[in-house]
C-alpha positions in Angstrom: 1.2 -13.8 -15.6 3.3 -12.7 -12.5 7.1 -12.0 -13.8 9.2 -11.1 -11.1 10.9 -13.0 -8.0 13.4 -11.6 -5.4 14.5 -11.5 -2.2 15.0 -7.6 -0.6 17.2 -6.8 2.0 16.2 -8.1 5.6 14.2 -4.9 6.6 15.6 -2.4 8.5 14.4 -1.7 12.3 11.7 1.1 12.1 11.3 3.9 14.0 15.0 3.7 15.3 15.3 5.9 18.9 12.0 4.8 19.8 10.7 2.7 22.9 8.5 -0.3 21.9 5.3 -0.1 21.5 4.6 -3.7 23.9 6.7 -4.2 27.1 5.6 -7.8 26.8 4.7 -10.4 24.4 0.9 -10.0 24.1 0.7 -13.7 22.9 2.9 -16.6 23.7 3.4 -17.8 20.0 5.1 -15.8 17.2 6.5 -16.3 14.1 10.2 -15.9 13.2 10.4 -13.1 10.7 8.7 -14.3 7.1 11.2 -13.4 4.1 10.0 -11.1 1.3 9.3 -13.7 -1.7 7.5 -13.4 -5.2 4.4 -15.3 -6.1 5.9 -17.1 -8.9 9.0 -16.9 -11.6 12.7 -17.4 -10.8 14.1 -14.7 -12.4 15.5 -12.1 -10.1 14.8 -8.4 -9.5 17.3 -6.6 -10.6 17.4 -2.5 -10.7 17.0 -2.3 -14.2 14.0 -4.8 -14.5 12.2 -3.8 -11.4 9.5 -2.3 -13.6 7.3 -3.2 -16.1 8.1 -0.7 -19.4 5.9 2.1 -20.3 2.7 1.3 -22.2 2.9 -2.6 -22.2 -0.2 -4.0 -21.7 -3.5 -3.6 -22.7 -4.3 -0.2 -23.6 -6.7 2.4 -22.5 -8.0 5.9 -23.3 -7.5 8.3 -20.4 -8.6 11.9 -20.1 -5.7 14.0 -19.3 -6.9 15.9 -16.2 -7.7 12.1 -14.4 -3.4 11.8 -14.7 -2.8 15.1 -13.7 -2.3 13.8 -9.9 0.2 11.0 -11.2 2.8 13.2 -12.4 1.6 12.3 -16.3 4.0 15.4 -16.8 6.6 13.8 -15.5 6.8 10.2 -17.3 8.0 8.0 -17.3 9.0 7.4 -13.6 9.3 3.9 -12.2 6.8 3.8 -9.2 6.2 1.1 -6.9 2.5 0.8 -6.8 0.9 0.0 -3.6 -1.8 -2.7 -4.3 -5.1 -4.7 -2.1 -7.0 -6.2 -5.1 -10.0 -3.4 -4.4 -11.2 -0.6 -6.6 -9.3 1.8 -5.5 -5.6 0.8 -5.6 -6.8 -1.0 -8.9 -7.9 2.3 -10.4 -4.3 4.2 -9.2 -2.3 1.6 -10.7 -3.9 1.9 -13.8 -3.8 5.8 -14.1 -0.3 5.5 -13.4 0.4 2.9 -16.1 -1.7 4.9 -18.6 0.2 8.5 -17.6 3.3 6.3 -19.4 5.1 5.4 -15.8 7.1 2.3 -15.4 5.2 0.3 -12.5 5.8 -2.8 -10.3 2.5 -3.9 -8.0 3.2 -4.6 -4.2 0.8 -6.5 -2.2 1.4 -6.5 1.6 0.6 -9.3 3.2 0.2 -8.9 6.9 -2.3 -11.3 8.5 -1.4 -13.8 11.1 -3.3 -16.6 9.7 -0.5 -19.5 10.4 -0.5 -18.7 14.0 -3.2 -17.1 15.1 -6.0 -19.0 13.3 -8.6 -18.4 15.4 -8.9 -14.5 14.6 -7.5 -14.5 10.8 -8.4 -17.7 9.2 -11.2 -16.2 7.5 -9.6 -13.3 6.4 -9.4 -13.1 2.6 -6.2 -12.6 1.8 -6.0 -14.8 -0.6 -9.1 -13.6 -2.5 -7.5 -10.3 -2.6 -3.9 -11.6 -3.9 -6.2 -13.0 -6.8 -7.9 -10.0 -7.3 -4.7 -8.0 -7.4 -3.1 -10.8 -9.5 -5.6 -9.9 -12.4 -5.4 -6.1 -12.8 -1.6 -6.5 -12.9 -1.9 -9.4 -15.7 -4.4 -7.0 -17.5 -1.7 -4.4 -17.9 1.1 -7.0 -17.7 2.3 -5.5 -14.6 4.6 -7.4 -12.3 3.4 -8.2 -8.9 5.4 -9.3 -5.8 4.3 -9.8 -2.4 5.8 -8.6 0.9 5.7 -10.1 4.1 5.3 -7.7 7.0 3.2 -9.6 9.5 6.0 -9.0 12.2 6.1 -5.6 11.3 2.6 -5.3 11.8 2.2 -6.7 15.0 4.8 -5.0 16.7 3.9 -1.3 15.1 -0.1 -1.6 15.1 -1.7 -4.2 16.5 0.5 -4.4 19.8 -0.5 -0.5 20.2 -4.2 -1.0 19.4 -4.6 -3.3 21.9 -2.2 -1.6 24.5 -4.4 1.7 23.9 -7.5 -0.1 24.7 -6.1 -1.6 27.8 -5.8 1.8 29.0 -9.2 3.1 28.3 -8.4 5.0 24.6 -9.8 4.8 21.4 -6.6 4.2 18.7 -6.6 5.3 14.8 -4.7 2.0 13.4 -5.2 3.7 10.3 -2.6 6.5 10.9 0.0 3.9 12.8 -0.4 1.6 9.5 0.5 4.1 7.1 3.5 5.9 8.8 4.9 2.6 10.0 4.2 -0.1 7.8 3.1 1.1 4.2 5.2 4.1 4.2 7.1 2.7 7.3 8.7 -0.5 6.9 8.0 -0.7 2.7 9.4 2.1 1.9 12.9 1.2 3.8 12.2 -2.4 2.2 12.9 -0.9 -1.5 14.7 1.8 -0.6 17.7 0.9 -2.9 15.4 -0.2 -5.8 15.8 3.0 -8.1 11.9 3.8 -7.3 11.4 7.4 -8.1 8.0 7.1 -5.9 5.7 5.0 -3.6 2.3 5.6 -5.0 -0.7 3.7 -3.5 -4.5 4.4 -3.3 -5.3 7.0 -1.5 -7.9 10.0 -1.7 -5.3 12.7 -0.7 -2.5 14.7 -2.7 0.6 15.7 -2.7 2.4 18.6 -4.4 6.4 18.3 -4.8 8.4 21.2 -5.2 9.7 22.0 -9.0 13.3 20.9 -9.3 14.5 24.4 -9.5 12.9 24.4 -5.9 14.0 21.6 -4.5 14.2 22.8 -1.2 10.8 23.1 -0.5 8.9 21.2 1.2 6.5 18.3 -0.3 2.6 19.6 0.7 -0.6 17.1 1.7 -3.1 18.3 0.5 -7.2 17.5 0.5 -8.1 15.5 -2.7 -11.2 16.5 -4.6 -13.7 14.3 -3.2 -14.1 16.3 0.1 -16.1 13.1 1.5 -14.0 10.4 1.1 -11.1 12.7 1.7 -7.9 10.4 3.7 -5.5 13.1 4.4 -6.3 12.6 7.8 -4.8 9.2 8.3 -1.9 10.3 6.3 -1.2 13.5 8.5 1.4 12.1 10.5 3.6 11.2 7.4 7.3 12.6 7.8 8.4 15.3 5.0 11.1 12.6 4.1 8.2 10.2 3.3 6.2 12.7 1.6 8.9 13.4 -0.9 8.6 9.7 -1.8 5.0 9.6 -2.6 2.0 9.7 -5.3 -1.7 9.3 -5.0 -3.1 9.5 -8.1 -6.4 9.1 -6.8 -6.1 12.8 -5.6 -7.8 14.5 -8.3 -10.9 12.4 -8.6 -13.9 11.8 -7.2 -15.2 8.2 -6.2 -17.8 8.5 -8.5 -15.1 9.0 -11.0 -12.8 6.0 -10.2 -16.5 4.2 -10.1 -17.3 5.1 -13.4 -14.1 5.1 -15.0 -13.5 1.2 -13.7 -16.5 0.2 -15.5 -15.5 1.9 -18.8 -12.3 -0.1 -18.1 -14.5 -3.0 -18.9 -12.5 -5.4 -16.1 -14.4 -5.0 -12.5 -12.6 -5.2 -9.1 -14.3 -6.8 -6.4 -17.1 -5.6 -4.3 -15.8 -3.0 -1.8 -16.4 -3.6 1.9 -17.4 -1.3 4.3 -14.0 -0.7 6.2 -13.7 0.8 9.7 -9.7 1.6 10.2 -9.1 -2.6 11.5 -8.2 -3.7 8.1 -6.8 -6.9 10.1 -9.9 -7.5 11.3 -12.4 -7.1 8.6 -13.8 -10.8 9.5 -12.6 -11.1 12.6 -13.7 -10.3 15.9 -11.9 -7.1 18.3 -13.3 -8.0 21.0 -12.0 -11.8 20.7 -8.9 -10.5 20.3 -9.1 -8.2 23.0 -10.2 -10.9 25.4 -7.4 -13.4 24.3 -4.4 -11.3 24.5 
């Protein structure tokens, strides 16, 4: 069952210094700014309880090298876990929880589908919350949910569609990471007592000892050269970097495949996924022609 309930800090402008991406509203509706809420409990988030503790939940045998990408060496750390309900963020939250961290699960929630119903009623947030909802209960993880649909419009969408208008191909993708999961999330819990953001990624990141600690955090590729994401993650700031763990790094998908089913709880069905995750169901060029 979902424990925690809270209410963060009104989110901080992003990208401070910089022009907007839209000179004009692109759409004459828009929502007022959605407060971060929990799913469910009353009980609020305090520092101390942010996280679930070390090793609660139900157990599972992991081989060492699978944690060696999140910092198993380094436990227990309290990580906010970056969650979508699919195999992938499913799998990193659970290496993380078995390397003997202290997690709490984050789902973003960033579709429109109050106001703009005609492009995101269909999309399955929801089913995903659910999904997300029982891999956290399996390890008796916490899960909270953050609204960023603002955020998202203003930082990605507004831009995707700008850059079309002008004859250019965008990478949502890249925008999405720097300014909204490692953007406007990480300012959102920046004075929780995380040690790390941690999320699903194929990519890596090696941080500098502490008798370094000047050095800089390094991307690096992850070990399946294929599905490889260090690409949309190159335009993260070293301040972010220092902030983050993918403990998918050192494996392969095949890995994360198999090691999900010896997990004996399956995730849903991926879908194929083509850098719009805001418009998995919907229609671009609908969008395109409305705004």
């Amino acid at each position: 069952m979902l424990r925690v309930a809270s209410t963060l800090p009104t989110l901080r402008p992003l990208l401070r210094g910089l022009p907007p991406l839209n000179h004009k509203p692109l759409l004459g509706s828009r929502l007022p700014p959605l407060p971060f809420r929990a799913l469910s409990s009353s009980a609020p988030l305090t520092a101390a309880a942010a996280a679930a503790p070390a090793g609660a939940g139900e157990a599972v045998a992991v081989e060492e090298h699978l944690t060696r990408c999140a910092a198993a060496g380094r436990a227990p750390l309290r990580v906010a876990v970056l969650v979508s309900g699919g195999v992938d963020s499913s799998v990193a939250l659970r290496l993380l929880h078995a390397a003997g961290h202290s997690c709490t699960a984050f789902y973003l929630k960033i579709w429109f589908q109050e106001d703009f119903r005609n492009f995101w009623s269909e999309c399955p947030w929801d089913e995903d919350l659910k999904y997300a909802q029982a891999v956290c209960d399996k390890i008796d993880v916490p899960l909270e949910v953050v609204h960023l649909s603002d955020e998202y419009w203003n930082h990605v969408v507004s831009h995707i569609i700008n850059e079309y208008r002008c004859g250019r191909t965008p990478i949502p993708d890249v925008l999405c990471n720097t300014r909204i999961k490692f953007g406007a999330f990480l300012e959102a819990i920046g004075n929780m007592g995380f040690d790390y953001i941690a999320s699903g990624h194929y990519a890596h990141v090696t941080h500098p000892s502490s008798e370094n600690a000047e050095e800089p955090s390094v991307l690096q590729l992850s070990k399946d050269k294929v599905k490889d994401q260090t690409y949309f993650l190159s335009h993260l700031s070293q301040s972010q970097l220092r902030r983050l763990l993918f403990p998918l790094g050192c494996m392969t998908k095949d890995e994360v495949r198999n090691w999900l089913l010896n997990w004996t709880f399956l995730t849903k069905v991926e879908r194929t996924h083509k850098g719009y995750a805001f418009l998995e169901r919907s229609s671009l060029a609908s969008l395109l022609k409305d705004t």
